[in-house]
C-alpha positions in Angstrom: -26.6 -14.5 -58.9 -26.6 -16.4 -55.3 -29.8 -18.3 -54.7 -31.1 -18.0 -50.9 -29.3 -20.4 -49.0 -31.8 -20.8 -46.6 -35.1 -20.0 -45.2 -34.1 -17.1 -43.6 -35.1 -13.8 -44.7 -32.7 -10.8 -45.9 -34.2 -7.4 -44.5 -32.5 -4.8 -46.6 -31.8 -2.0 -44.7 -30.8 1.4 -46.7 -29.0 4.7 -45.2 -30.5 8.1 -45.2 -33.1 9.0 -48.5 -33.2 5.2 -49.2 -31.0 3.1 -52.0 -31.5 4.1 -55.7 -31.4 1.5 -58.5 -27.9 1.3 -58.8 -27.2 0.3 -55.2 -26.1 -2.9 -54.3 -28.9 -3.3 -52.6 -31.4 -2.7 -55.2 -29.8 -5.1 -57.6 -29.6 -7.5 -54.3 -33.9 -7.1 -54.2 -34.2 -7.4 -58.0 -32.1 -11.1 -58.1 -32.3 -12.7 -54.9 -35.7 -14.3 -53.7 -35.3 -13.7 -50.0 -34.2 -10.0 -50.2 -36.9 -7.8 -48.7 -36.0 -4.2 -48.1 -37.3 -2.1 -44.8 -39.4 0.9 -46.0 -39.1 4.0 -43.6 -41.8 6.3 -43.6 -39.4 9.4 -43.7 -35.9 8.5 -45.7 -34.9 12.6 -45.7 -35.3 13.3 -42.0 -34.9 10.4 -40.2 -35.8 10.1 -36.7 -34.6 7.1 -34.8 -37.2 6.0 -32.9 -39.2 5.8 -36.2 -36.6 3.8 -37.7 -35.8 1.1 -35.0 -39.7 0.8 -34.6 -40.0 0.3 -37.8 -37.2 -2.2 -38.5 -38.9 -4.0 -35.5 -42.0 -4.3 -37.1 -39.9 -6.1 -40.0 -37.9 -8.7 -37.8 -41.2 -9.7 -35.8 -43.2 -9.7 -38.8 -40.9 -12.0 -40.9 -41.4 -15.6 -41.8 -38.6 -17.5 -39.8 -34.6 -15.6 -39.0 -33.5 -13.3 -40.5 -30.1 -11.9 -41.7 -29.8 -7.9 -41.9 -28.5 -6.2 -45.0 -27.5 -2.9 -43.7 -25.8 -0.1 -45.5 -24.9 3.7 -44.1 -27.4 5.3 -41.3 -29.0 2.1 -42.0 -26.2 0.5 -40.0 -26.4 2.7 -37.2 -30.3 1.5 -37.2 -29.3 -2.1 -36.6 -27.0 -1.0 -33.7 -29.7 1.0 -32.0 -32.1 -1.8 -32.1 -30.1 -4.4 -31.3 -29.7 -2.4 -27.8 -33.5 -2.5 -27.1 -34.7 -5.2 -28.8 -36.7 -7.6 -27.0 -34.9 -11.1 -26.0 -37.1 -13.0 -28.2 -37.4 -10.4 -30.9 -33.2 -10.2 -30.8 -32.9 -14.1 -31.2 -35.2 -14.1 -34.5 -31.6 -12.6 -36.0 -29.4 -15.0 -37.3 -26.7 -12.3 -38.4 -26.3 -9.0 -39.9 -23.7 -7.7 -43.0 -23.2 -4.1 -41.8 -21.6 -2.1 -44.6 -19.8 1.4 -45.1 -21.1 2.0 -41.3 -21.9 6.0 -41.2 -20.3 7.8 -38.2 -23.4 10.0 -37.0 -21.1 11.9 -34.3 -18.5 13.4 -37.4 -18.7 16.4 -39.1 -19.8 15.0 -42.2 -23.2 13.2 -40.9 -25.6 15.3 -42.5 -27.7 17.3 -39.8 -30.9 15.8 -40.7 -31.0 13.0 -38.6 -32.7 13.0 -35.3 -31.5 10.8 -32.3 -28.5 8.6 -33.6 -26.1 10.3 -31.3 -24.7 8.7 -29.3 -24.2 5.3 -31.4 -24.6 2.5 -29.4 -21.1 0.6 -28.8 -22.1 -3.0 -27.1 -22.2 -6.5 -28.2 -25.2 -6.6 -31.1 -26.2 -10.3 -29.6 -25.5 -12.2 -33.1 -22.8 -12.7 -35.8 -22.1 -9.6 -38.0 -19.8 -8.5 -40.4 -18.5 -5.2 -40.6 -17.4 -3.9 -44.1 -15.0 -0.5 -44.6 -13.8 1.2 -47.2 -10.8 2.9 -46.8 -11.6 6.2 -48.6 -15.6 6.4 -46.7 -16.0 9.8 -46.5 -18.9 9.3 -43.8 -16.7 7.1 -41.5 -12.9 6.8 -41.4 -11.1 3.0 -41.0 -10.5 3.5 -37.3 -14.0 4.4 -36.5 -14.9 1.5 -38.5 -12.5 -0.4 -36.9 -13.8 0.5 -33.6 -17.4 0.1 -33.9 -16.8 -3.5 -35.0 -14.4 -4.2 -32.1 -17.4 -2.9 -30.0 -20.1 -4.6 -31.7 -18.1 -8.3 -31.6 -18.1 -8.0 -35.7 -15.8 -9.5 -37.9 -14.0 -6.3 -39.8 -13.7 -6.5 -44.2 -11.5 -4.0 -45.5 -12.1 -3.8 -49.0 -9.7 -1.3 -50.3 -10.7 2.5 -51.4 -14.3 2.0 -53.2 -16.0 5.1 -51.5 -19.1 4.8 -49.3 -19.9 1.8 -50.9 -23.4 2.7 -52.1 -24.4 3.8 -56.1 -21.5 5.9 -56.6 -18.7 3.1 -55.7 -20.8 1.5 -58.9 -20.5 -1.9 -57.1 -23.2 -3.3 -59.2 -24.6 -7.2 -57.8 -21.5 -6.8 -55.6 -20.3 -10.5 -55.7 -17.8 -10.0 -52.9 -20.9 -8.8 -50.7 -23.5 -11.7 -51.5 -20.3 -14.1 -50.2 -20.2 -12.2 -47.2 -24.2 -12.5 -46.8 -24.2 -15.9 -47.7 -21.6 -16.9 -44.9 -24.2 -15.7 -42.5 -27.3 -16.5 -44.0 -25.7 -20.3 -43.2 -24.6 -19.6 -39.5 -26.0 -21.4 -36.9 -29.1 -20.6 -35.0 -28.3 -17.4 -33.1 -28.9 -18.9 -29.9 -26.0 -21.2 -30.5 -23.8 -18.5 -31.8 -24.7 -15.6 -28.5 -21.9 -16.4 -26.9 -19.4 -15.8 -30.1 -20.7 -13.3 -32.0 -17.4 -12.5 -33.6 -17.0 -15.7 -35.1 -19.3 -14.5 -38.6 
């Protein structure tokens, strides 16, 4: 639907047991040239260190910046690494579109997941966009609310569509490629560290 608007490089990052084919993201991978999703080696038990390392391994690994795609636990992910990330692997990132944002320290995370807790609530170091649903049954509007806040995100309420994965039945998700598309055009993140809030 959108082509790639630059050379940058969109790492797909899916929540806990991985995006099926009606995820957003999965339509995202089968239409857009620079979609490349982040394969985990354990999507059912997921253990953070693993994950970050992992998603390391992408950002260092890819051809020019690149622009995160996260969904769910996938979220939490980006906020971990962007906490330990080496300078220059951190300024390879040109922004990230952080959506339906699961709350690992409520109730309702599944108690699969090891090392999320605590998330991480400082500055991620480039533009993001933080997008809430107002019905999320993993994470409520105020904890959305206040992870972006803390991460210097830009906060997209878009109304009561669930967790915003297959069963919101979001399709392509138009509203979501304009959000990636305003950051896959940002400026180099080295010119945008010292506003990250302005995605």
């Amino acid at each position: 639907m959108y082509p790639p608007s630059s050379a940058a490089t969109v790492l797909v990052l899916p929540g806990l047991w991985s995006s099926g084919p009606e995820h957003w993201q999965s339509y995202w991978e089968r239409e857009r040239a620079d979609c490349q999703r982040v394969e985990q080696a354990d999507w059912d038990t997921p253990d953070r260190a693993d994950w970050v390392a992992t998603v390391d391994r992408a950002v260092v690994g890819a051809v020019g910046p690149v622009v995160f795609a996260a969904h769910s636990l996938g979220c939490a992910t980006v906020a971990h690494w962007a906490q330990q990330a080496a300078p220059a692997t951190l300024a390879r990132v040109r922004g990230a579109l952080l959506v339906a944002p699961s709350d690992v320290e409520a109730p309702t995370c599944p108690p699969v997941m090891t090392g999320f807790v605590p998330l991480p609530l400082g500055p991620l170091g480039f533009p993001s966009v933080v997008v809430v649903s107002r019905d999320d049954e993993y994470v409520t509007p105020a904890r959305a609310a206040a992870f972006a806040a803390a991460w210097g995100s830009r906060l997209v309420d878009v109304g009561a569509k669930g967790h915003l994965g297959s069963a919101s039945r979001l399709g392509a998700w138009p509203e979501g490629q304009r959000l990636l598309e305003a950051l896959l055009v940002e400026r180099s993140p080295s010119a945008d560290r010292g506003s990250p809030a302005s995605a």
